[in-house]
Structure formats: structure tokens, C-alpha cells
C-alpha positions as CSV (number, residue, x, y, z in Angstrom):
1,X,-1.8,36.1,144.7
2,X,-5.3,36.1,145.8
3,X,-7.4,32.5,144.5
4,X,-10.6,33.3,143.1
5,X,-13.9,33.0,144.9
6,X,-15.1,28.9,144.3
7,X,-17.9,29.8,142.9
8,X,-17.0,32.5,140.8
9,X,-13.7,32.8,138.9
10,X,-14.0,36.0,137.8
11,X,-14.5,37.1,141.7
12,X,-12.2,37.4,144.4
13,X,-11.8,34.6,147.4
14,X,-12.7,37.9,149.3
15,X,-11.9,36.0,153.2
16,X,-8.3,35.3,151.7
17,X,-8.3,38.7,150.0
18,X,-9.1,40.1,153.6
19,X,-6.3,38.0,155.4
20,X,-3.6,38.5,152.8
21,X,-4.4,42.6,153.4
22,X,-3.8,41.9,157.1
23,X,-1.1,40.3,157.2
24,X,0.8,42.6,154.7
25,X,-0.3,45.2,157.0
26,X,1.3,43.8,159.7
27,X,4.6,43.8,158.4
28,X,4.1,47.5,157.1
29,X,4.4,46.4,153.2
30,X,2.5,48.3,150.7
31,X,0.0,46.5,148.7
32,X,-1.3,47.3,145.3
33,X,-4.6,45.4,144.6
34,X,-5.2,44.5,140.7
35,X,-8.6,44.2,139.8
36,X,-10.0,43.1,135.9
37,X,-12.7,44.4,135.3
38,X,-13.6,42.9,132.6
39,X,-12.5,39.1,130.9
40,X,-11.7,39.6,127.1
41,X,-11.9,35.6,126.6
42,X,-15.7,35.4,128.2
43,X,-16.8,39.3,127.7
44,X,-17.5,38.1,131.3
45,X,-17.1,41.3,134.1
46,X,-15.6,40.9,137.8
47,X,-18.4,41.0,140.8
48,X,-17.7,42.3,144.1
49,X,-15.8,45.5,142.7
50,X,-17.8,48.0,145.8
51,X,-16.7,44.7,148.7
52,X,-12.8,44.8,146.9
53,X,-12.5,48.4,147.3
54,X,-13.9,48.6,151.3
55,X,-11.2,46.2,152.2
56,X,-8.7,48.3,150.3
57,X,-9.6,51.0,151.9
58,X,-9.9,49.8,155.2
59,X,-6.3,48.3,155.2
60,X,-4.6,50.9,153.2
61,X,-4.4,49.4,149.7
62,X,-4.3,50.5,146.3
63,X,-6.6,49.5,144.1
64,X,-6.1,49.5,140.4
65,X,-8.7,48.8,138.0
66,X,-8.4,47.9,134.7
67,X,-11.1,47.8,132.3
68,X,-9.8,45.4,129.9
């Protein structure tokens, strides 16, 4: 699991999204990257999508997003 970003929960800690992604790389695992789109409880939406999905695809992730 990836902490959110301090100053934004509904964002990803995107340097320990970028490390985790290495590291599972580096053992050859497959990752599958969860991102909510949207936050039911707040009607709040996730920032950052376009930064998640470079990383993904720069390591070789799958991204999922789910719209809530």
C-alpha cells in the first residue's frame, strides 16, 4: 500500500508510489496500480491522475481506474 500524499489524502505519496514501482520491478513482480477516482463520502476527486499513470507506464504497471 501506497500512503497518501501529506497534504492531500485523496492523492498519492507519489516519491513512495515511485519507489514502491522500483523496487517491485526489481524483483520482476507485476504490479497492478488502483486508482479512485472519485471519494463517495466527500464527492471529493483524486489529483495527480496524468503523474500516476507516467510512473505506471514508465515501470510497467497497470493502472486501474475506478470512477466510483
Amino acid at each position: 500500500m501506497v500512503p497518501p500524499a501529506k497534504d492531500d489524502e485523496l492523492a498519492f505519496d507519489m516519491t513512495a508510489l515511485e519507489q514502491r514501482l522500483s523496487q517491485e520491478k526489481e524483483v520482476g513482480r507485476g504490479v497492478i496500480v488502483s486508482y479512485g477516482l472519485g471519494e463517495v463520502n466527500t464527492g471529493g476527486f483524486g489529483r495527480g491522475l496524468d503523474d500516476v499513470a507516467r510512473l505506471c507506464r514508465s515501470y510497467g504497471a497497470w493502472l486501474h481506474v475506478d470512477a466510483g
